[in-house]
Structures are given as structure tokens and as C-alpha cells.
C-alpha positions in Angstrom: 69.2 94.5 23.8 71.8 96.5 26.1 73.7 94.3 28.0 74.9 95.4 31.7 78.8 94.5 32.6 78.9 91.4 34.8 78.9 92.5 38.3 82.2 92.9 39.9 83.7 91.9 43.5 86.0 92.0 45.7 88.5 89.1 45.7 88.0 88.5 49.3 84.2 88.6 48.8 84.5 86.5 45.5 86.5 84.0 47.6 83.9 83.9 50.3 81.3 83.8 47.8 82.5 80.8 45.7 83.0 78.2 48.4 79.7 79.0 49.6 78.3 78.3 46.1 80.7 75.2 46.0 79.0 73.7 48.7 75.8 75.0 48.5 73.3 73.7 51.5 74.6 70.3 51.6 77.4 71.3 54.3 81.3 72.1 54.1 82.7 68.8 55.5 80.7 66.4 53.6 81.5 68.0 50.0 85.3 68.3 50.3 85.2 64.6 49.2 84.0 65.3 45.4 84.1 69.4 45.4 83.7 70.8 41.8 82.0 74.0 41.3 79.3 73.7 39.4 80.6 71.1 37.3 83.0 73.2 35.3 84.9 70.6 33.3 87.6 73.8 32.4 91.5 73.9 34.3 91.8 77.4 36.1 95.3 77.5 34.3 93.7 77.8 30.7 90.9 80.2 29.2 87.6 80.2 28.3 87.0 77.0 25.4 83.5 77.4 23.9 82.0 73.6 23.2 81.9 72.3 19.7 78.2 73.5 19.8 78.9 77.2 19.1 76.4 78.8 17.2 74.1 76.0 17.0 69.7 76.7 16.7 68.4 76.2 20.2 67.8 72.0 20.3 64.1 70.8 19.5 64.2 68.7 22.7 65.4 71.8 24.7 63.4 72.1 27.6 63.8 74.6 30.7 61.8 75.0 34.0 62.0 78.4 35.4 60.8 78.8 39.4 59.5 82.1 40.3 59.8 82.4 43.9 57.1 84.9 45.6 59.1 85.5 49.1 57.3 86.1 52.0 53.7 84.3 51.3 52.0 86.2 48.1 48.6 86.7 49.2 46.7 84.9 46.4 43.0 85.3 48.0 43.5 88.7 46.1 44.9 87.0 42.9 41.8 84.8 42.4 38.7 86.8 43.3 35.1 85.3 43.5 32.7 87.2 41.5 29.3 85.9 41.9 26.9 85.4 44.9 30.5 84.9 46.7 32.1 88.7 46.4 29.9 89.9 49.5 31.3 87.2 51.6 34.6 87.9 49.9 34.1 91.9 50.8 33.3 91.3 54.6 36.3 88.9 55.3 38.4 91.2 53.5 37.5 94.4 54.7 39.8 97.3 54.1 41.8 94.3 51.6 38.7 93.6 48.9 39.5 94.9 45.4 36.3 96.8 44.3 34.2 94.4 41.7 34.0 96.1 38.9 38.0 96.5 39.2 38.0 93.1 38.7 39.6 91.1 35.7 37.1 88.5 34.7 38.0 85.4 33.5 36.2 81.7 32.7 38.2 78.8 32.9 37.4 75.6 30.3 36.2 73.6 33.3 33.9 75.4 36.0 32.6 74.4 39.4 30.1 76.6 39.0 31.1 79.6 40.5 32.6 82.8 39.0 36.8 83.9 39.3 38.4 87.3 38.5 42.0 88.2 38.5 43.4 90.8 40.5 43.5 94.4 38.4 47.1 94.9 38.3 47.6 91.3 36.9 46.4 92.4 32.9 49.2 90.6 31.2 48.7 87.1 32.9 45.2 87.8 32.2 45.7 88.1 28.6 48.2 85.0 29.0 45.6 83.0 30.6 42.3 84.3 27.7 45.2 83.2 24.8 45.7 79.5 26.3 49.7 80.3 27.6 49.0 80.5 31.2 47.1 78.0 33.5 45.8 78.6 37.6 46.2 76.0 39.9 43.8 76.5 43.2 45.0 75.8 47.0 48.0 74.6 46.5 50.7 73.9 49.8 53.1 71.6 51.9 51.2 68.3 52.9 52.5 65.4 54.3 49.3 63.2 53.7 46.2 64.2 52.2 44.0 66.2 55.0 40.8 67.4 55.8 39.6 69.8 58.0 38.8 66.9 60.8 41.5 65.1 60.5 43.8 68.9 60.6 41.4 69.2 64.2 42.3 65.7 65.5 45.8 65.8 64.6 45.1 62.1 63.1 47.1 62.6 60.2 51.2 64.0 60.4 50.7 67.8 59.7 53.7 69.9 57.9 56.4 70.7 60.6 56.6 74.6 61.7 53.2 75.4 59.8 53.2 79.1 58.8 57.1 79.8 59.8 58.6 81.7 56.3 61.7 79.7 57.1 60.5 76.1 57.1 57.7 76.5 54.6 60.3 77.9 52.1 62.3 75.2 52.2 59.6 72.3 52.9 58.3 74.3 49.2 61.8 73.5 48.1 62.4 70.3 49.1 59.5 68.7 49.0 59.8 66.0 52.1 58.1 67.6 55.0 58.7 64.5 57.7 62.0 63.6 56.1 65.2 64.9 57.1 66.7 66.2 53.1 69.9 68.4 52.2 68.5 68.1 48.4 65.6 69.9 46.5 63.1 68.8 44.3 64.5 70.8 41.5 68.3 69.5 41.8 67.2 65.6 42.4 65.3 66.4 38.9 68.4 67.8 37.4 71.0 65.1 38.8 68.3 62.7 36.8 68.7 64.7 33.5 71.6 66.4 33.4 72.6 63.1 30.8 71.0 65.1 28.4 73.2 67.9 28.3 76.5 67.5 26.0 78.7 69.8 28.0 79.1 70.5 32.0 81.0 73.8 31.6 78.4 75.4 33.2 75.6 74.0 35.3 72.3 73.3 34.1 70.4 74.7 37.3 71.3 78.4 37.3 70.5 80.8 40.3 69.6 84.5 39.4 68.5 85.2 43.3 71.4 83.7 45.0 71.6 79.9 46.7 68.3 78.4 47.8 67.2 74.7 48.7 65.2 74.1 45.3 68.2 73.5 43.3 70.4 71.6 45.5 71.6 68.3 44.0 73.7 65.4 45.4 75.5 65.4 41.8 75.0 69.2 40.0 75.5 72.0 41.5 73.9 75.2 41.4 75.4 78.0 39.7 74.6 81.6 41.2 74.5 84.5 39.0 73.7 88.2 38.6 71.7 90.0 36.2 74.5 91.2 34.2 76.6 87.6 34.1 78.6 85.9 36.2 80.4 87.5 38.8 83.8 88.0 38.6 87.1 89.5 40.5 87.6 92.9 40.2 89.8 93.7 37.6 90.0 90.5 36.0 88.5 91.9 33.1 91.1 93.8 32.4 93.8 93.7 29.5 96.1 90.6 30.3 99.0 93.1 29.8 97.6 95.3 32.8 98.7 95.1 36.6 95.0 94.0 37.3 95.1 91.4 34.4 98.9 90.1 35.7 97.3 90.1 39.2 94.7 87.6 37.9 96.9 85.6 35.9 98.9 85.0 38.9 95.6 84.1 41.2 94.9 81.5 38.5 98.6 79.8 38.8 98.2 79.9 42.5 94.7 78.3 42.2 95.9 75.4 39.9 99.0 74.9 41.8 99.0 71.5 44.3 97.8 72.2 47.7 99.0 70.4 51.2 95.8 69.8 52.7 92.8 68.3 51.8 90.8 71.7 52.5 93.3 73.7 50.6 92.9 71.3 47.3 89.1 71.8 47.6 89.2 75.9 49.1 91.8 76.1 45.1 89.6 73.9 43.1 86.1 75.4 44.0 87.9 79.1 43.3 89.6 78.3 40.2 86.4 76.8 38.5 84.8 79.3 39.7 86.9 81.6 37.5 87.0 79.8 34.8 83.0 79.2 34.8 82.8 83.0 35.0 85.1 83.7 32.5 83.4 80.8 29.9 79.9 82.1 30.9 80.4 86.1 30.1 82.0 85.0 27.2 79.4 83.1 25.8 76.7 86.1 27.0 79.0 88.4 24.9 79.1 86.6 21.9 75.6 85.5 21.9 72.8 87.7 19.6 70.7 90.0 21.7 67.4 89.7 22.6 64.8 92.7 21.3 61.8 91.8 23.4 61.8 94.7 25.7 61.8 93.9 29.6 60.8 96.0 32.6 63.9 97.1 34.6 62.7 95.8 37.6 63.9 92.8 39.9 62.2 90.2 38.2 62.4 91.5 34.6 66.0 91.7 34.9 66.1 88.5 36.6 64.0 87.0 33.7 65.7 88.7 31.2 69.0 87.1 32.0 67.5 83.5 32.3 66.4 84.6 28.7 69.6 85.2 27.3 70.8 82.4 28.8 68.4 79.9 26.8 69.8 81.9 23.8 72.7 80.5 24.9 72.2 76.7 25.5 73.5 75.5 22.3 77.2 77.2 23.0 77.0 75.8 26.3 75.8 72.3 25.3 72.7 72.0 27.7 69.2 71.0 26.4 67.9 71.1 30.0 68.1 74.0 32.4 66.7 75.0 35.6 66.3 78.3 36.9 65.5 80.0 39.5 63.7 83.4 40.2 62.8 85.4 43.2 60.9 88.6 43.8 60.8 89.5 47.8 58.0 91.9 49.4 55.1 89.4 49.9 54.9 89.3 53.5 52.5 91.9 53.6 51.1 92.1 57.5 50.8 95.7 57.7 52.1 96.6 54.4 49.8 95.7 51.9 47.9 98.7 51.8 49.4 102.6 50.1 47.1 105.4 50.9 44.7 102.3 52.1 44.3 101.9 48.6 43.6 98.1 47.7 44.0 98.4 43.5 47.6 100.7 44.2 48.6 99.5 47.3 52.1 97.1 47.9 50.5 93.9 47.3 49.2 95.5 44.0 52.6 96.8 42.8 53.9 93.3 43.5 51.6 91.3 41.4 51.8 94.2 38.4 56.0 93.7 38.3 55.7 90.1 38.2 52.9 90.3 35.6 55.2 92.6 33.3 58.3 90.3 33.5 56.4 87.2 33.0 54.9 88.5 29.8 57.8 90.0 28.8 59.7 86.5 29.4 57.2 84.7 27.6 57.6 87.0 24.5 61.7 86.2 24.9 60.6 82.7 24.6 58.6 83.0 21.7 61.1 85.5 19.9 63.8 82.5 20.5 61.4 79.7 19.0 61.2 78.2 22.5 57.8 78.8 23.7 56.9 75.4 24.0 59.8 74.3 25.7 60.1 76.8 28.4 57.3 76.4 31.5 57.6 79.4 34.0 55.6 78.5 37.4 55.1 80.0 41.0 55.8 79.2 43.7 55.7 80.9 47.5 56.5 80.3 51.5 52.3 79.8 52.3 49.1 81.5 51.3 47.6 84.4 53.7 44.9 84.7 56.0 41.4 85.6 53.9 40.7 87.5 57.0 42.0 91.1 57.1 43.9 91.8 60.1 43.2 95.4 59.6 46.1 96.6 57.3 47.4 93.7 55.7 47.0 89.9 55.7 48.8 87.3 58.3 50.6 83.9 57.2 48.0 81.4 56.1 48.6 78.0 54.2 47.3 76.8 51.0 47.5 78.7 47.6 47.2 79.6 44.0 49.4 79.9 41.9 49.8 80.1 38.0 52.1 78.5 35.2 52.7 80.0 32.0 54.0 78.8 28.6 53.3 77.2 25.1 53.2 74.0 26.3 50.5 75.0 28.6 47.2 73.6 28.7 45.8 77.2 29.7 42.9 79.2 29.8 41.5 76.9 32.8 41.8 76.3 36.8 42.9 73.3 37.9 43.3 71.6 41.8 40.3 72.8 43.5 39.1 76.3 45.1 38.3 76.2 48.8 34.8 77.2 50.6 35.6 81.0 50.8 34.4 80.9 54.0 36.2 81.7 57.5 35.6 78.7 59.9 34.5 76.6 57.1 35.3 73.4 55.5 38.6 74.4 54.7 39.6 76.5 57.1 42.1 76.0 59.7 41.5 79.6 61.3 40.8 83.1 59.9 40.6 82.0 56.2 44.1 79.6 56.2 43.1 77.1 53.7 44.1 73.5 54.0 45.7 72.6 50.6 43.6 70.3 48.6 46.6 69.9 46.0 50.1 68.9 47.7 53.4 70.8 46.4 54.7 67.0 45.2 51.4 66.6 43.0 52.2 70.4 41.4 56.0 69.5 40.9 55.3 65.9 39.8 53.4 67.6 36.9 56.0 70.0 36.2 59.2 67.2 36.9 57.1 64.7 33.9 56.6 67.2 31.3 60.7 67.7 31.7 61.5 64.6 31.3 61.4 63.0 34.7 59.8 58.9 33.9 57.0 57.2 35.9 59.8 54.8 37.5 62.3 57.9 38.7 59.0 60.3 39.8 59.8 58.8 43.5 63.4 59.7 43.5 62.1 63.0 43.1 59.8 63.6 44.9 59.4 60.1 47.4 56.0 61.1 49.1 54.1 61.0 45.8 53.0 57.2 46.1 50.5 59.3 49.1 48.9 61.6 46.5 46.1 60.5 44.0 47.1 62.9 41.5 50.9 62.7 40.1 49.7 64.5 36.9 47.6 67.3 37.4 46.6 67.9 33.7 48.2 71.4 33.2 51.0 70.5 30.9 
């Protein structure tokens, strides 16, 4: 496998960059007090040291969760298509938006409700995922505060998810988790600060970003780590010769950076940009010495993204984590009036969408298997809201509840779980136009995900504390 050159910056841009990764979401004031860049252990005055685990196999209780974030509300009512007596209905809400039936990828899940699914056209990988047991649906899925039904959505007699159908809050209410609860913390970094114990080395964090900072990883105790698609970022010019003036230059920033400081916010500005450098320098060291990976990835956004995450499991051993978090995002979904090209449905935006993540997931899962992880690696979905099933003429508006799908050895696949909605507009699930009220809450989907990691009955409410509301903390699909 080729491997890119770590992107490059500018110093003042690298600067900029790493106190904002220092801090992450949780504020500048309140982190000065314990500031330490992604838990990089390393002094900026000495070089990269590999951990005693160098060259190690991949551990057998390895695990990693990797979130795929669809920005911008995917519009699943074209992932999951009815097929039976339903389609018509199906074809007159969706107008201009219905893929043709016999386009249609059919699929039967192990337990039924009776009715007949089909995956979108451009989706052929997942479907051949799903028909060989690696990748499991889950129906309807959203933010919830309670459990509610359509009357009780009407009456208002239940507390409803803040800002319902804003990007902005349902991104981070995805991410967080707490809905009526002020939080600075995601799901996926209370998870990690549990676990991170069973990593022996904290070099490099275990909750690595390949699409910048976002609310899902932020931790009170780790850190996430952002990177790019060719390694961690670095100055420009630091990787030059250490006899260079570039390499001199660097050598110097590194003194400055480990050199005592006068103020409080000068010792945490140093410390937060010398780990920085030293994490960067550790990390692309490690990525150059590892083995490549031959499975063969698209050279798209996600498969890039994915294909770094993969080379980074490769990696886990030199690094000394047996638990990683990643995250993964692929923008483009908020498809009001671009979901159609050439008011082709099968070809259009939306279409192109779905067949790029379909490629880099497969792709990804063949990484896993190639590194003898399949079973310890779980890839999942998730997005800012459903969309209307109602076309608004050329595209789809912001809706609510979704599907989405998860994919790995340790799946229990080839089936739908959570439950599909009444595919009708104004019906039984319906707030308006075909926006679905969820009938599975995100903390029932992450609670599944957060136990098969490692998460225990007892610490299941520190990570997601709204739980104790839901009557399903294990959905069944791991």
C-alpha cells in the first residue's frame, strides 16, 4: 500500500491548530488546569521512543469502534426500501425521489415483521455484507429524551429533543447523547476515559479523529487526537534533515517549547505545542515503520479516511493500545434540492453518496480481516436526523428518526433490528410529511455498541445516564 507524506502546515496554523485540539470542546479556561495533548507521555526536548510493544501481533482482546458520521441527515427512507404491497405507497410519497423496483437490492432479514425490505442500488457491497452475516440494519433510530408516541409528540406530554431538526443540535445531541442535560463530553470519550486502563501506553490517544474535532469523542480524561489521511500533521519542514536550516529551526522550536514559561497560559500554550510535536513525530514514525496494508481502498473521502484508521489498527501493538475509537465523516447528505443529477434517482447525489460509503466500508472490512481483526473491529453509522419521506420536489427536507447499519465479524448480521415505522405520511409515526418518531433512542444503539467494548452493566449509566428510561440497553446486534 502507497503511503501519502503526512500533511504539512504552517507553524502559525500548526500553533493555532494544536491548542484547539488541546482543548477540544470542553473550553480554554477550564483545561489550562490539567492541559496535556492527547495524553502524550513523551518531553518535547527528546525524540520519538517506540513502547516496548514494537512489533508485537495485534492483541486478542483488541477491540476498536469506528463512527462513521453521515453529515447533513443521510436520507435512509431510500436506504431501506419497502418491496411489497408497500412500494406504491412508497412511489407516491416519494415522487420524483422513488428508486424504480426492480432497481432494487432485495434482502430478507432472519427476523421479519412481515413485510418485504430492499437496499438502495448503489449500496451492492453492504448488501453482500449484510447476505454474508458481517453487517446488521437497525430501523428508526434518533435523539429521544423519553420513549414517545405519536400522541404524546402531539400533546407535548413527554420532554421532546431540544432544536428538533436543527443540523447543529441534532449532531451534537447524536454525539453526546443527553438531550435535556447540559454536557461538554460525548458518549464516545466518557466510553474511552472508562477503558483507556486497558491500554499499556498513552503516547498517543486512543480516540483518534480522521475528520477533525467533534463532540463524540470528547472526554473529561483523554483527549482526542485529530489526524489527516496521510499521518499526523506536522510543521513544515520539520521533516527535514536535523542538519538542515528547517531541521535547526525545529530543534530550536522544541527547546523553546520545553523551556519554563511565566504564566500559567504560556506553560499550557508550550506544553499542548510541544506534545503536540512529539505525538506527531512518534505517530508518523510508527505509520512508517509499520507493514503495509494490500487491501485496495477507493481514493475517496471516506476510503482514505478508513484506510488510515486501518493502518492505524496495524499499529496498536507499537503504540500499546488494545482499545481505539475512531471517528469518520463523509459530508453531502443534506440533500434538499440536491439529491437529484439529471433527475435521475439510481445516479443522482444521494446515490453517489451511499455507493462511496459502501466501497470504503467494504474495503475497511476487508483491511480488518487481512489484519486478523475482523471480530474485534465494529464500524457503525451514524447522522444529524433522518429526512422527510415526502419529496419536496427535488430533494428531501430534515426529518427525524433513522436507519442505519453496523458492520463487522462480531456482528450478528443478516437481520433488521429496532422497528420500521408505518410508511405512511400522517400516520402512526409521523410527526409531519413522513418525519418518523424514533422507536429506538441513540442511547439504546450506543449502549449496545459501548457493552460489546467493554463498557460493564454498573458503568453503562456513566455513559450514557438516560439509559435507566429505555427498555432496551442491548439491542441484540452484537
Amino acid at each position: 500500500m502507497s503511503k501519502k507524506s503526512a500533511p504539512e502546515v504552517t507553524r502559525r496554523e500548526f500553533l493555532g491548530n494544536a491548542c484547539c485540539a488541546a482543548v477540544g470542546a470542553t473550553g480554554l479556561l477550564s483545561a489550562l488546569g490539567s492541559l496535556r495533548l492527547m495524553g502524550a507521555a513523551a518531553s518535547p526536548a527528546n525524540g520519538p521512543q517506540l513502547p516496548s510493544t514494537a512489533g508485537a501481533p495485534i492483541a486478542s482482546d483488541y477491540k476498536a469502534l469506528v463512527c462513521l458520521f453521515l453529515n447533513g441527515g443521510n436520507d435512509a427512507n431510500n436506504l431501506i426500501i419497502p418491496l411489497d404491497s408497500g412500494y406504491s405507497a412508497y412511489a407516491s410519497a416519494r415522487s420524483n425521489l422513488a428508486i424504480p423496483q426492480a432497481s432494487v437490492l432485495p434482502f430478507t432479514p432472519r427476523t421479519t415483521d412481515g413485510r418485504s425490505w430492499g437496499l438502495h442500488p448503489s449500496v451492492t457491497q453492504l448488501h453482500d455484507l449484510f447476505n454474508s452475516g458481517k453487517m446488521a440494519l437497525l430501523a428508526n433510530a434518533g435523539t429521544l429524551v423519553y420513549p414517545t408516541t405519536k400522541t404524546q409528540y402531539n400533546a407535548r406530554s413527554v420532554p421532546l429533543p431540544p432544536q428538533l431538526f436543527s443540523h447543529s443540535d441534532q449532531q451534537v445531541q447524536w454525539q453526546h447523547s443527553v438531550p435535556d442535560k447540559p454536557t461538554s463530553t460525548g458518549w464516545g470519550g466518557r466510553t474511552a476515559d472508562l477503558l483507556n486502563a486497558f491500554n499499556t501506553s498513552d503516547q498517543i490517544s486512543m480516540s483518534i479523529s480522521l475528520a477533525g474535532k467533534n463532540t463524540f469523542q470528547v472526554g473529561a480524561k483523554v483527549s482526542q487526537y485529530a489526524i489527516g489521511t496521510g499521518g499526523a500533521v506536522t510543521l513544515s519542514g520539520s521533516t527535514s534533515s536535523a542538519t538542515s536550516l528547517d531541521g535547526i529551526r525545529s530543534r530550536a522550536q522544541k527547546d523553546i517549547f520545553a523551556q519554563s514559561q511565566s504564566t500559567l497560559f504560556e506553560t499550557a500554550f508550550a506544553r499542548a505545542t510541544g506534545d503536540a510535536i512529539v505525538s506527531a513525530d512518534l505517530l508518523n514514525t510508527v505509520l512508517a515503520a509499520s507493514p503495509a496494508i494490500t487491501t485496495v481502498f477507493p481514493n475517496t473521502s471516506a476510503g482514505n479516511q478508513l484506510k488510515m484508521a486501518a493502518r492505524l489498527i496495524g499499529a496498536s501493538p507499537t503504540l500499546g493500545l488494545k482499545r481505539q475509537v475512531f471517528f469518520v465523516q463523509l459530508g453531502g447528505w443534506d440533500t434538499h434540492a440536491a439529491q437529484l443529477v439529471n433527475t435521475d434517482p439510481v445516479n443522482g447525489t444521494h446515490a453517489g453518496l451511499l455507493a462511496q460509503i459502501s466501497q470504503a466500508v467494504n474495503a475497511f472490512y476487508n483491511a480488518t480481516v487481512e489484519l486478523g481483526v475482523a471480530n474485534q473491529v465494529t464500524t457503525f453509522t451514524a447522522s444529524d436526523f433522518g429526512r422527510t419521506y415526502r419529496s419536496n420536489g427535488d430533494g428531501s427536507d430534515h426529518g427525524w428518526g433513522s436507519h442505519h447499519f453496523i458492520v463487522g465479524g462480531a456482528v450478528n448480521g443478516t437481520n433488521l433490528y429496532g422497528k420500521m415505522p408505518t410508511l405512511t405520511v400522517s400516520g402512526p409515526d409521523d410527526t409531519t410529511q413522513g418525519r418518523w418518531i424514533p422507536t429506538t433512542s441513540v442511547d439504546e444503539y450506543a449502549a449496545t455498541l459501548a457493552t460489546w467494548f467493554g463498557v460493564s452493566p454498573t458503568d453503562l449509566p456513566t455513559v450514557l445516564p438516560n439509559i435507566g428510561r429505555f427498555a432496551k440497553p442491548n439491542l441484540g446486534f452484537l
